[in-house]
Structures are given as C-alpha cells and as structure tokens.
C-alpha atoms as an extended CHARMM CRD file, in Angstrom:
* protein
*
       252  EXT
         1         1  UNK       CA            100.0350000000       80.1760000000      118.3280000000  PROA      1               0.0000000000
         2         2  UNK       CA            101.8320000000       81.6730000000      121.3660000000  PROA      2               0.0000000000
         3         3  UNK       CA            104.2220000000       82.9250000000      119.2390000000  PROA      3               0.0000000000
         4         4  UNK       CA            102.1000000000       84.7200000000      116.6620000000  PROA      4               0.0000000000
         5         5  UNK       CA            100.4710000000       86.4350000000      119.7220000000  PROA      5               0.0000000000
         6         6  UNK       CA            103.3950000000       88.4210000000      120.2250000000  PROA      6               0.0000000000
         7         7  UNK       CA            103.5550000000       89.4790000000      116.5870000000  PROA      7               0.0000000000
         8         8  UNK       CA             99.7070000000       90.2780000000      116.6810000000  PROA      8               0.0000000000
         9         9  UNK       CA            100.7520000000       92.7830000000      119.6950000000  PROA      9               0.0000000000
        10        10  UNK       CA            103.7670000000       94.8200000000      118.4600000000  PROA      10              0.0000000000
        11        11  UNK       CA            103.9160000000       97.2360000000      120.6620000000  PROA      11              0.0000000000
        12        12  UNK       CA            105.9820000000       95.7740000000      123.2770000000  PROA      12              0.0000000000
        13        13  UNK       CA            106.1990000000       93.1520000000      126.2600000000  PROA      13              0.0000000000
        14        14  UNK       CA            102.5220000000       91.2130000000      126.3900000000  PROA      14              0.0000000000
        15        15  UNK       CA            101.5270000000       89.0910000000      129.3150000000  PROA      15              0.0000000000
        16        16  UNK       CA            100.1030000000       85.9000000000      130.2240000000  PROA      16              0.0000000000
        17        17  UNK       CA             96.6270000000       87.1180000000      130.1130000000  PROA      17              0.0000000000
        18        18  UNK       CA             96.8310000000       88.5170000000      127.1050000000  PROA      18              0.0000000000
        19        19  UNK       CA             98.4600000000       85.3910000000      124.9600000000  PROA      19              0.0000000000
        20        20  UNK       CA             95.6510000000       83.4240000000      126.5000000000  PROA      20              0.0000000000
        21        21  UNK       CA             92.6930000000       85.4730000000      124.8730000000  PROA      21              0.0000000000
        22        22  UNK       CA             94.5940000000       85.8130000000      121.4640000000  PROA      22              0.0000000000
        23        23  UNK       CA             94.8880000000       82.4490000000      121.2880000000  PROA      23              0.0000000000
        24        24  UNK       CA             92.0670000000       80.5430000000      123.5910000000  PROA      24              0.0000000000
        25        25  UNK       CA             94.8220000000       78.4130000000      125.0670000000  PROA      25              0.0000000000
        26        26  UNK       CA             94.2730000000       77.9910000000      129.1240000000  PROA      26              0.0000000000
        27        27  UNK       CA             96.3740000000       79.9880000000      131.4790000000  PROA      27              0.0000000000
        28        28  UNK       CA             98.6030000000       77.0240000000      132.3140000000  PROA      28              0.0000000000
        29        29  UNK       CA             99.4230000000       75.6870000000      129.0740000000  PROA      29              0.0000000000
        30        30  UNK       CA            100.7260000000       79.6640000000      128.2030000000  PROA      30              0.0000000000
        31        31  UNK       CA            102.5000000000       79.6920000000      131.5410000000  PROA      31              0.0000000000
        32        32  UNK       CA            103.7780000000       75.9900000000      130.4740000000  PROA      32              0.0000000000
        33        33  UNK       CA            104.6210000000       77.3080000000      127.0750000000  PROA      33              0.0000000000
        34        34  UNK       CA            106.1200000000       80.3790000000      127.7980000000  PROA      34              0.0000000000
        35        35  UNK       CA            108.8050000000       78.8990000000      130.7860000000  PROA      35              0.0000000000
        36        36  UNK       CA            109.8060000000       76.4300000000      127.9390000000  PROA      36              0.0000000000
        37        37  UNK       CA            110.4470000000       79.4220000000      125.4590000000  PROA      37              0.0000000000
        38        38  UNK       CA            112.2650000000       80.8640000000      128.1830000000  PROA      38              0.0000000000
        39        39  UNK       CA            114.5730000000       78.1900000000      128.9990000000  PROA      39              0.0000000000
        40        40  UNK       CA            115.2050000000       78.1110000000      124.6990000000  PROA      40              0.0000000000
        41        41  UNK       CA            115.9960000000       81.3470000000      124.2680000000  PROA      41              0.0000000000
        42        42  UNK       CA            112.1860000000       82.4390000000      122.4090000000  PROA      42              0.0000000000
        43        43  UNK       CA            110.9980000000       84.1950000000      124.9700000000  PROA      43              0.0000000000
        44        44  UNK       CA            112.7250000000       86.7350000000      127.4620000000  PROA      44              0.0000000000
        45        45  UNK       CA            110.9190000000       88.0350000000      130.6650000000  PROA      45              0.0000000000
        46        46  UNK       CA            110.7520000000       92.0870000000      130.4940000000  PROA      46              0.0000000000
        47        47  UNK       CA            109.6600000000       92.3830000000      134.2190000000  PROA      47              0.0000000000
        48        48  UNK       CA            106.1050000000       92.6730000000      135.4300000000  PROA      48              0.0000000000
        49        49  UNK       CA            105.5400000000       89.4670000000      134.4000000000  PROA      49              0.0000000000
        50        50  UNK       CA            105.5870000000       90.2810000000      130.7330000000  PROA      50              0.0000000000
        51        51  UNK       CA            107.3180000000       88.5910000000      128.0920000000  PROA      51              0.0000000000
        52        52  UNK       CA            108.4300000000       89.7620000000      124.6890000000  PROA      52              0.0000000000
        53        53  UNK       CA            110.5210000000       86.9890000000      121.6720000000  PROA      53              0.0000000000
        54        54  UNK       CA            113.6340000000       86.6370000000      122.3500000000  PROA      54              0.0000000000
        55        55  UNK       CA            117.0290000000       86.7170000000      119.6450000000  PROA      55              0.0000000000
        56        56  UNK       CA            116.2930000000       82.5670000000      119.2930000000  PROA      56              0.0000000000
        57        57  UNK       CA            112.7270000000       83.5450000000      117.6680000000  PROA      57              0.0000000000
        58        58  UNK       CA            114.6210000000       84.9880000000      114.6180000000  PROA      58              0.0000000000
        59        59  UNK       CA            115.2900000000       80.9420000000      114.2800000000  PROA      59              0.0000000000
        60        60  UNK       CA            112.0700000000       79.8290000000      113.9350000000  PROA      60              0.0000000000
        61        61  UNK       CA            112.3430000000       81.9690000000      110.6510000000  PROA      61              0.0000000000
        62        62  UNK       CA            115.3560000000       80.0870000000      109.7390000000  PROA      62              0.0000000000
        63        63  UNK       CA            113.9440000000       76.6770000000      109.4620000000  PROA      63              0.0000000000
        64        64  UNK       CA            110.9510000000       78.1190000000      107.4280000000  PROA      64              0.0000000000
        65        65  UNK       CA            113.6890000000       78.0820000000      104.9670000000  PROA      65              0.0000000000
        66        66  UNK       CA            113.5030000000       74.2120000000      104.9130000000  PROA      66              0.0000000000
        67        67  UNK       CA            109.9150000000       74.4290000000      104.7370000000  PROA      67              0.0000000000
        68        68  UNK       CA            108.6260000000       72.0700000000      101.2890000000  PROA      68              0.0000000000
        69        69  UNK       CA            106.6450000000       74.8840000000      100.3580000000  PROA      69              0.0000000000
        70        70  UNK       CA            109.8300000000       76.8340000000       99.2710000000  PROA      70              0.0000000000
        71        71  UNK       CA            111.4150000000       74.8450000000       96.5020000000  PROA      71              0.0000000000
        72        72  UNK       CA            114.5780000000       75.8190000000       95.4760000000  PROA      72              0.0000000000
        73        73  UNK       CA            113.8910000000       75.8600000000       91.8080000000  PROA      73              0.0000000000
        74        74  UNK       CA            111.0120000000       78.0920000000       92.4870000000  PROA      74              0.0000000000
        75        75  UNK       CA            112.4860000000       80.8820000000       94.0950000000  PROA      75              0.0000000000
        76        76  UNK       CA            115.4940000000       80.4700000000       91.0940000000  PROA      76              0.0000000000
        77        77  UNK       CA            112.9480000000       80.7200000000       88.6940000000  PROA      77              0.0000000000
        78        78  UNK       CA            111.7340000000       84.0400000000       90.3580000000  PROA      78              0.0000000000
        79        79  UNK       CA            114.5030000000       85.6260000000       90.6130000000  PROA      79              0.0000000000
        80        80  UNK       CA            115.4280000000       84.7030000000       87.1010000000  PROA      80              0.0000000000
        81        81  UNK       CA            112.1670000000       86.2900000000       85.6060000000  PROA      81              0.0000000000
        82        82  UNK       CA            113.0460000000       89.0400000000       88.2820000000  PROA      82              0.0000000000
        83        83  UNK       CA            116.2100000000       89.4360000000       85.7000000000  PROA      83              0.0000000000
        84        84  UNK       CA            114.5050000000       89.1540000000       82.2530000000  PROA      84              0.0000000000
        85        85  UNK       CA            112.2330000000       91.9740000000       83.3330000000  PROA      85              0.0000000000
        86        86  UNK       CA            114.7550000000       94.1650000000       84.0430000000  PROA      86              0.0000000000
        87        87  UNK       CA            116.6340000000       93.4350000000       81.3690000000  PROA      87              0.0000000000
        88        88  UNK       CA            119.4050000000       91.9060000000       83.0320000000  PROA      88              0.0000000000
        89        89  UNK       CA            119.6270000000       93.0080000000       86.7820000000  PROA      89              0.0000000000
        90        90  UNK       CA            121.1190000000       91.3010000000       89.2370000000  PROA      90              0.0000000000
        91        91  UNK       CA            118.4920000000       89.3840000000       91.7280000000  PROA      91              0.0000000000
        92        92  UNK       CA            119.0040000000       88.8880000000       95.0940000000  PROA      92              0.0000000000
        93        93  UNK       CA            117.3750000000       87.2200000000       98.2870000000  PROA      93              0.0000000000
        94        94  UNK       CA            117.8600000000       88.1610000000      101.6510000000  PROA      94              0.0000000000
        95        95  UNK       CA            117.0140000000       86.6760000000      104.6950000000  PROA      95              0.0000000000
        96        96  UNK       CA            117.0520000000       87.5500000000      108.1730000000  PROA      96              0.0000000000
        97        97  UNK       CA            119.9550000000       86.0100000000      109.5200000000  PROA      97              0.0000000000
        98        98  UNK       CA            119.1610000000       82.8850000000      111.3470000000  PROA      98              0.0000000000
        99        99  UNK       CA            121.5280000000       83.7760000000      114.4130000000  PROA      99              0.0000000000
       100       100  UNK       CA            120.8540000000       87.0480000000      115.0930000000  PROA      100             0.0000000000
       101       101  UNK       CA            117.5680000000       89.0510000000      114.4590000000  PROA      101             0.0000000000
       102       102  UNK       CA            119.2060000000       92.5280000000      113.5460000000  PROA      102             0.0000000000
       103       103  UNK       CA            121.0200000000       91.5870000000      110.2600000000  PROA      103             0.0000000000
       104       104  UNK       CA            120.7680000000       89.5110000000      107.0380000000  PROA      104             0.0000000000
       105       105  UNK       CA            122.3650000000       86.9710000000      105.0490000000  PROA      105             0.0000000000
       106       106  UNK       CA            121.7980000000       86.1550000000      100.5270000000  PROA      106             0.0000000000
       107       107  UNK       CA            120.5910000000       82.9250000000      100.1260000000  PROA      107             0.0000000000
       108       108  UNK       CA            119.9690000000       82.6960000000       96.6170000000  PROA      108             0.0000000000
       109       109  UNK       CA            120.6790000000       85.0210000000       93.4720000000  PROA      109             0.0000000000
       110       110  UNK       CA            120.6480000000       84.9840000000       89.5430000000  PROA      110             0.0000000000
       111       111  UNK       CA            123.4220000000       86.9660000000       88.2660000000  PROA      111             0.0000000000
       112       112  UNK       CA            123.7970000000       85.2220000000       84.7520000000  PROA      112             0.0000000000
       113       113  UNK       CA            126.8410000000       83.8460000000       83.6930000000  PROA      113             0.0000000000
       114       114  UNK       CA            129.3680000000       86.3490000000       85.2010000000  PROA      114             0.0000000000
       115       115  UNK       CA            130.6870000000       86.1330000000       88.7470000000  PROA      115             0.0000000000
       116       116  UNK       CA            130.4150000000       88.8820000000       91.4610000000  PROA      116             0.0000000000
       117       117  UNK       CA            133.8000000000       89.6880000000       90.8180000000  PROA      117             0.0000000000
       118       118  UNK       CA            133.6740000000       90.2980000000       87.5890000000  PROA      118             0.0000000000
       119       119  UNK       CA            130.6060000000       92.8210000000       87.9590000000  PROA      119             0.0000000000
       120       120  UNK       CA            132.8920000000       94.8140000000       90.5120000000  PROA      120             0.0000000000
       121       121  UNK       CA            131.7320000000       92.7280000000       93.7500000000  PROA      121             0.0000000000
       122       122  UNK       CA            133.6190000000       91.2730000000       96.3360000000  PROA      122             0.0000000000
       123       123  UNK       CA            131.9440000000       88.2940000000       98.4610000000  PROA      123             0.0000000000
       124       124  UNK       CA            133.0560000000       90.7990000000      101.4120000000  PROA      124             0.0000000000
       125       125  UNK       CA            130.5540000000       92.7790000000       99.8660000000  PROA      125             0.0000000000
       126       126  UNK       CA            127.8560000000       90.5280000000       99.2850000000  PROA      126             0.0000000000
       127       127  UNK       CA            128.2570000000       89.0250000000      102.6550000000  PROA      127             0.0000000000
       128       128  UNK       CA            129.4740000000       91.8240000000      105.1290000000  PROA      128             0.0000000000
       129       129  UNK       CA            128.3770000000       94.9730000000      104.0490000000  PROA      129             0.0000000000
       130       130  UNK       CA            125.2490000000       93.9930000000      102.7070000000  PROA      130             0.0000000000
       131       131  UNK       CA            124.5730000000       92.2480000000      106.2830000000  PROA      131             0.0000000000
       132       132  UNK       CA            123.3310000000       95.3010000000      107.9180000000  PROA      132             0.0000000000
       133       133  UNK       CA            120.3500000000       96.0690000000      108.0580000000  PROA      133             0.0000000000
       134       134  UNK       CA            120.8160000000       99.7060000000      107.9290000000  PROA      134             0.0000000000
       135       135  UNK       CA            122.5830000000       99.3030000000      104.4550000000  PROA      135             0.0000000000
       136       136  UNK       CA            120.7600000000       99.2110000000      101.0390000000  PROA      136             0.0000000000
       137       137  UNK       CA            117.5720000000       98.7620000000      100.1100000000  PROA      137             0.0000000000
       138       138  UNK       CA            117.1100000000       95.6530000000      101.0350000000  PROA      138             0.0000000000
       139       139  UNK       CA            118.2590000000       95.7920000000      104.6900000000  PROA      139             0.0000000000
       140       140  UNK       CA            115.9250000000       98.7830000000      105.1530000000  PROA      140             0.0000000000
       141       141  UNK       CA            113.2310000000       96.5650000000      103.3480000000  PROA      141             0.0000000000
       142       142  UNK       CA            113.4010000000       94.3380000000      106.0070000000  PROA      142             0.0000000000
       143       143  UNK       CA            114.0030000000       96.5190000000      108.8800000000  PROA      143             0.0000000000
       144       144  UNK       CA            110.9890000000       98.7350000000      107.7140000000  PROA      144             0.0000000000
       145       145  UNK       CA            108.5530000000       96.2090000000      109.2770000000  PROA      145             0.0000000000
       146       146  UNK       CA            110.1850000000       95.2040000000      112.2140000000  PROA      146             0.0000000000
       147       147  UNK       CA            109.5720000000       96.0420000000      115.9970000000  PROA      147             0.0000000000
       148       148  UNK       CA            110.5590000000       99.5290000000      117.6820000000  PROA      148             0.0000000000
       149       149  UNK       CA            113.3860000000       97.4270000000      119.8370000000  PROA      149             0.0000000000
       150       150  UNK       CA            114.8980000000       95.4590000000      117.0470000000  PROA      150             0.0000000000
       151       151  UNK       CA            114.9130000000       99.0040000000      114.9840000000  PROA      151             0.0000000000
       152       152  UNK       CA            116.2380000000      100.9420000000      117.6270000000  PROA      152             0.0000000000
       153       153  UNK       CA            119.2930000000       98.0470000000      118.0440000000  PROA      153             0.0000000000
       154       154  UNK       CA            119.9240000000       98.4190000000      114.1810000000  PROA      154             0.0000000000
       155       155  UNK       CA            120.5060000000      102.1730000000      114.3970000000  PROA      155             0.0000000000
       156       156  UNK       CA            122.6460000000      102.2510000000      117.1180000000  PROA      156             0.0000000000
       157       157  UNK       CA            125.0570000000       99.9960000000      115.1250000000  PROA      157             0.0000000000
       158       158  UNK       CA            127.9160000000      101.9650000000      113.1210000000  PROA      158             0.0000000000
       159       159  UNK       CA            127.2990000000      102.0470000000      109.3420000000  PROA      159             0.0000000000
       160       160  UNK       CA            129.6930000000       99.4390000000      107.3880000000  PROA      160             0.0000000000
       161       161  UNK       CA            133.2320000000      101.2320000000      106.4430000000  PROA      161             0.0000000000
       162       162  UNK       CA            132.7170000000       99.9460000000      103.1890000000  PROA      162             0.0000000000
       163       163  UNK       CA            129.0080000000      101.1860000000      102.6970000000  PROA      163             0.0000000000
       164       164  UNK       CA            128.5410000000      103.4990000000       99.4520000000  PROA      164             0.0000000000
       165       165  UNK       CA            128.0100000000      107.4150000000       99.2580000000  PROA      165             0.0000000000
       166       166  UNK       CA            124.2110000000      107.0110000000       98.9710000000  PROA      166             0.0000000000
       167       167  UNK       CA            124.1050000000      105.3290000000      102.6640000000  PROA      167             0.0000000000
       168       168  UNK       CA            121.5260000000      107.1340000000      105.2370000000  PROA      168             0.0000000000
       169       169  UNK       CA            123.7000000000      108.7180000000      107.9740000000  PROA      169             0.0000000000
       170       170  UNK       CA            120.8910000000      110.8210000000      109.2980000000  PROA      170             0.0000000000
       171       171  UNK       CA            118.8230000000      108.0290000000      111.9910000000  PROA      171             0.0000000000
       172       172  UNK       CA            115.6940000000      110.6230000000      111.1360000000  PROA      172             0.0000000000
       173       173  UNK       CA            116.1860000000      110.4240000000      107.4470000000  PROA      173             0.0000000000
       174       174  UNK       CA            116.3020000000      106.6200000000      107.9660000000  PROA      174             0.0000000000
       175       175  UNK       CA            113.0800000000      106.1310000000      109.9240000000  PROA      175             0.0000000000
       176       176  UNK       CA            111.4360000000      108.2650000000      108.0860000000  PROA      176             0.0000000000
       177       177  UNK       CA            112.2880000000      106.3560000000      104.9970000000  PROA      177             0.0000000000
       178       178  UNK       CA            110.9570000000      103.0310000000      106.9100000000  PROA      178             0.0000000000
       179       179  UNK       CA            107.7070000000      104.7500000000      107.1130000000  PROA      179             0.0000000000
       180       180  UNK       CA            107.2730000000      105.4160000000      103.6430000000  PROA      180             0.0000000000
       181       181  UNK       CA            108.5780000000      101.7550000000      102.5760000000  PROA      181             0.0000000000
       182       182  UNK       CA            105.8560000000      100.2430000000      104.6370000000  PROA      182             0.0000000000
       183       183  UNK       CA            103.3420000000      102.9060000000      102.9320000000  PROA      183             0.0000000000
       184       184  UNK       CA            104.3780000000      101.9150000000       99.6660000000  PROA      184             0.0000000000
       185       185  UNK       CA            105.7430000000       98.4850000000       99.4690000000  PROA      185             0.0000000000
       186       186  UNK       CA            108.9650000000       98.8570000000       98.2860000000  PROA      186             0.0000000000
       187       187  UNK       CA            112.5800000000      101.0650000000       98.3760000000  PROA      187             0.0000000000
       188       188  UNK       CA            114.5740000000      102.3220000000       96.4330000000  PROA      188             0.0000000000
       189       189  UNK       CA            118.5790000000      102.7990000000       97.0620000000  PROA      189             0.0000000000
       190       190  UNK       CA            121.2130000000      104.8140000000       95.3410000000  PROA      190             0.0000000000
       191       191  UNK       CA            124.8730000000      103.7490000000       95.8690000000  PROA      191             0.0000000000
       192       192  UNK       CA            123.9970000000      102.8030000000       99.6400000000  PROA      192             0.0000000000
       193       193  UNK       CA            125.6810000000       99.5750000000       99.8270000000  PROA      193             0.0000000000
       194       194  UNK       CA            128.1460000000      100.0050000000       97.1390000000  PROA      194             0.0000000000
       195       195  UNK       CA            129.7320000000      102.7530000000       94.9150000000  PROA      195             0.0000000000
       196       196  UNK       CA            127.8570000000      102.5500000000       91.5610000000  PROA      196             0.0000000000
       197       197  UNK       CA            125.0170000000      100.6990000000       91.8760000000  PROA      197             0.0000000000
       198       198  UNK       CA            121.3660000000      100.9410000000       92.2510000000  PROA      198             0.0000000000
       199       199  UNK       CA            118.5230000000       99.2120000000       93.5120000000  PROA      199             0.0000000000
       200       200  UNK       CA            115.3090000000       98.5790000000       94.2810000000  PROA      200             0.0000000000
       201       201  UNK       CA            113.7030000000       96.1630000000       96.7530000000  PROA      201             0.0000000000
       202       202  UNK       CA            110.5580000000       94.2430000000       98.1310000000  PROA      202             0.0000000000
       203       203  UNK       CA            109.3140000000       92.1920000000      101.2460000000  PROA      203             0.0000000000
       204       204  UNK       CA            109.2570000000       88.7600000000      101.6370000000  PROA      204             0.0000000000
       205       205  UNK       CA            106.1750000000       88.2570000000      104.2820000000  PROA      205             0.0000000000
       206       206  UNK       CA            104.8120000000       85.0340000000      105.5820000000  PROA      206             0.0000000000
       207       207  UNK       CA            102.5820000000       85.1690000000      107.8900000000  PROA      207             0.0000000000
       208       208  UNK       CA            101.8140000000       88.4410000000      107.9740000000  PROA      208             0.0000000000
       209       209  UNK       CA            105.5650000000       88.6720000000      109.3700000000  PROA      209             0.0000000000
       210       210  UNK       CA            109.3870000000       89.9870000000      107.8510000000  PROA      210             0.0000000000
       211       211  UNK       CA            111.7070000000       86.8770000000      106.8060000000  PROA      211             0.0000000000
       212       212  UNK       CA            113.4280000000       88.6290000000      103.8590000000  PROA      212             0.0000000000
       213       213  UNK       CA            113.5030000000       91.0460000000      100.6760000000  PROA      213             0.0000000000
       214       214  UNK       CA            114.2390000000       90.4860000000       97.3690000000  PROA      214             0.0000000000
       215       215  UNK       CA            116.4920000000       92.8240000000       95.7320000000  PROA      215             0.0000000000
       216       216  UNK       CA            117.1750000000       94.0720000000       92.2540000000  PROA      216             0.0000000000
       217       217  UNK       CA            120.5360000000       95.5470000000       91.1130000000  PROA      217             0.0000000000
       218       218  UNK       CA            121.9320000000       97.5210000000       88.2780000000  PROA      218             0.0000000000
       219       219  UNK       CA            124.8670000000      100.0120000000       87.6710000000  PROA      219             0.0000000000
       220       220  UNK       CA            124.2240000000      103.9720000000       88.4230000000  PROA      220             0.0000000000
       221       221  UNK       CA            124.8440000000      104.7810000000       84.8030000000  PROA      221             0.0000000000
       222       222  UNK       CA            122.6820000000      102.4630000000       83.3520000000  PROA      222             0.0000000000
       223       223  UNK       CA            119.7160000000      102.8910000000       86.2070000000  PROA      223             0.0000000000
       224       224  UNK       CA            120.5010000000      106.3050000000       87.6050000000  PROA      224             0.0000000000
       225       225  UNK       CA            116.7450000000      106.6120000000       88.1650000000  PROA      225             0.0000000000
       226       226  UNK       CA            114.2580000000      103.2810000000       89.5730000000  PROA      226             0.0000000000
       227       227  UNK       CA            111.9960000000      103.0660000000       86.3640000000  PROA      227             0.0000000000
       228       228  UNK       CA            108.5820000000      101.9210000000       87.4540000000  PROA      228             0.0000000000
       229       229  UNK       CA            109.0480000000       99.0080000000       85.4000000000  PROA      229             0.0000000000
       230       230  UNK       CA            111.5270000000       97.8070000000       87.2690000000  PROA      230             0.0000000000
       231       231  UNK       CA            109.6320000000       98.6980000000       90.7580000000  PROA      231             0.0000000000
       232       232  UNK       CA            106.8460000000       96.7960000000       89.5640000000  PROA      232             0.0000000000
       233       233  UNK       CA            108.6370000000       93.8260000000       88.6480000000  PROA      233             0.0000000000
       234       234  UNK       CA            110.7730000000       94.0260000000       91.9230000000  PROA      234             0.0000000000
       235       235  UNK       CA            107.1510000000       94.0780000000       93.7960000000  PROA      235             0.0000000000
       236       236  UNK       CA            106.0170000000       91.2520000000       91.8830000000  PROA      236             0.0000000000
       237       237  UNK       CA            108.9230000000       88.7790000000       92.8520000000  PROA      237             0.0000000000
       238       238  UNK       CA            108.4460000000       89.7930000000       96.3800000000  PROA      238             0.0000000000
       239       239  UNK       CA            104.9660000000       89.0970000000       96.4080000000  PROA      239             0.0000000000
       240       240  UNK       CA            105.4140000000       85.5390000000       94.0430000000  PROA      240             0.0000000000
       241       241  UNK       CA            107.9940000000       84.8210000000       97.2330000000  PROA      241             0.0000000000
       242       242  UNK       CA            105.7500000000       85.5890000000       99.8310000000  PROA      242             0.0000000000
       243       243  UNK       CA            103.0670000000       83.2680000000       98.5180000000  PROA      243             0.0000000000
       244       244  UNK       CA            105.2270000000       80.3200000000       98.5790000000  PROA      244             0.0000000000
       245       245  UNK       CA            104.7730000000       80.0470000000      102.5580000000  PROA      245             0.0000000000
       246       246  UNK       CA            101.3000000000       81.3070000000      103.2630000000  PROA      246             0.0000000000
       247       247  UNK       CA            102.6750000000       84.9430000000      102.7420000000  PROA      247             0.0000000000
       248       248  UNK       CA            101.1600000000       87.9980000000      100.4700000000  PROA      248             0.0000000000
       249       249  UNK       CA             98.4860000000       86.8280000000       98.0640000000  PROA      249             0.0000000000
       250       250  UNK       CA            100.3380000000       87.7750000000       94.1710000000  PROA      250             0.0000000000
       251       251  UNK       CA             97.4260000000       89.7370000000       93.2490000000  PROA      251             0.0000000000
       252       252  UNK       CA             97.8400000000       92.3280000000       96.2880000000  PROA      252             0.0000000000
C-alpha cells in the first residue's frame, strides 16, 4: 500500500502525511514502514522529511515475475500468436531489469526455429544493446511511462556504440516521442537498435505501473513501414500480458 502511494503521486518526493491519507494507515505504522524501506534500499530520504522509491523498488517488480499468475506457457503462447499475426516476426519480452531501474533485460521470445545468429543477431545484441532504455522501441516503451528522475538518468547515459542509424540522438526528439507513446499506446522504431530491422512495441502494465514491453521485429526490407496490422497485434499482446497480473483489461 505504502508503496503504491508513491506511484499514485508521481511527481516527486511525498511525505509521511501524505502516504497516510492515500492509504488510511496511522502515522506510525508509515513512519514504521518507511524506516524499514529505508534500511532495504525501497525507500530513500530526499530531505524535508520526504521520501521517494529507491533503485531496490525496481525489485519488487522482479519477483512479480514469479508471481503464479504469469505462467510461462502463457506468455509463450502470446508471443507465439504475436508471430502468426505478423506473419512471422520475431517476439520479444522485456523487462525492467531487476537490479537496476534504468535498463532492461528479454526474458522470453518466439523466434521459430532459427537462432539469433542466424537472423543476423548477436546475444551482445539481444542482451547489451537492447538493455538501454534509450534504444529501440521497446526501451522507449518502457521509459515512456516512467518518472521525470528515472527519465532524466536514462538520457544522460551515452547511446550504445553498437545502436543502429535510426537511434534518437536528439534528448528533445526523444521526449517528445515518450509523449506521444503514452498518447497512443505504442512505438514504433526504425533501425534504432540494430542496422536493418524494424519494430514496433507495447506496454506491459500491472498495476497501473511499467514492468515491461513486448516487442515485435522484422527486417527493413520486408517492414520498411509499421502496417497497422501489425501495431494492432503488437497492442494486443501487450495488453493479453498485462492482464495476466491485474494489469490492462484486453478489451482497452
């Protein structure tokens, strides 16, 4: 409850007062809660006895992971019907790393038979360029509903070496593209993350808060353009995803 106080208020460092009327818990069970939190890493003091989560919340995400709700050969058989609609993209899901709050991590894909290298990826790829969260569609999926801090962290971090030509290098262009992902549900990337391919991705929201993004993949000269097809099956997954742990009803 404490917790999703601070994502009710995200505009910055909340105090005591205010965690106790959003959540109708008495003044020294908060203060109780929050010097725990403190001690783990949750919380961190901002001064002006305020508090605002700390890196160790982006754990609590982590073992929602584990969570029965999300069975493995559910989210496989997403991301597999993610592929049949698009005749044969690959499908991806992110999550925000466990370990640290500003980047991301796959945790499950349906590529068919072939292996990444084959299709022209390296695991370097997969698992070091595609970590930031100012890379691809996916990372700017996820970064699009984050807080102001934990955004203004991610774009003071250099853009990956290896990124592709399509990468935003311009921090306005990128925060104005957050903007319009949040208006519209979804983005759309061309060569960001890697030279020659595509993409388009969705949230993954539980709670009314960011754990992931599910991302769709195809070569530039097969999908130079995002049909809406594709969009609207990308959506779909991340909303099917969502509803697994209490997230985005599939209908919305």
């Amino acid at each position: 409850m404490v917790t999703q106080a601070f994502i009710s208020y995200p505009g910055g460092p909340i105090g005591p007062g205010t965690i106790a009327a959003a959540t109708g818990l008495d003044d020294s069970t908060v203060h109780r809660i929050l010097q725990s939190g403190v001690y783990s890493g949750i919380f961190v003091r901002s001064g002006r006895g305020k508090y605002q989560l700390g890196s160790k919340a982006a754990d609590l995400g982590f073992h929602a992971l584990t969570d029965d709700n999300l069975d493995d050969d559910i989210v496989q058989e997403i991301l597999q019907t993610l592929r049949l609609k698009t005749d044969g993209g690959l499908a991806f899901l992110y999550m925000k790393a466990p370990h640290k709050a500003a980047a991301r991590q796959c945790v499950d894909m349906a590529v068919g038979d072939s292996d990444l290298v084959e299709l022209g990826m390296t695991p370097r790829e997969v698992l070091m360029v595609t970590r930031s969260l100012r890379t691809g569609a996916s990372g700017r999926t996820i970064l699009a509903y984050l807080g102001e801090e934990l955004q203004r962290k991610v774009l003071a971090q250099p853009i990956p070496e290896e990124a592709g030509p399509g990468v935003y290098t311009d921090d306005r262009e990128l925060l104005a593209s957050l903007k319009e992902i949040r208006d519209q549900g979804y983005a759309i990337g061309h060569q960001e993350c890697m030279k020659g391919w595509n993409s388009c991705a969705a949230p993954v929201i539980w709670h009314e808060a960011i754990y992931g993004a599910v991302l769709l993949l195809k070569p530039a000269y097969v999908m130079p353009e995002v049909p809406q097809s594709v969009i609207d099956a990308t959506v779909e997954a991340g909303a099917r995803l969502s509803s697994l742990n209490g997230g985005w009803p599939t209908d919305s």
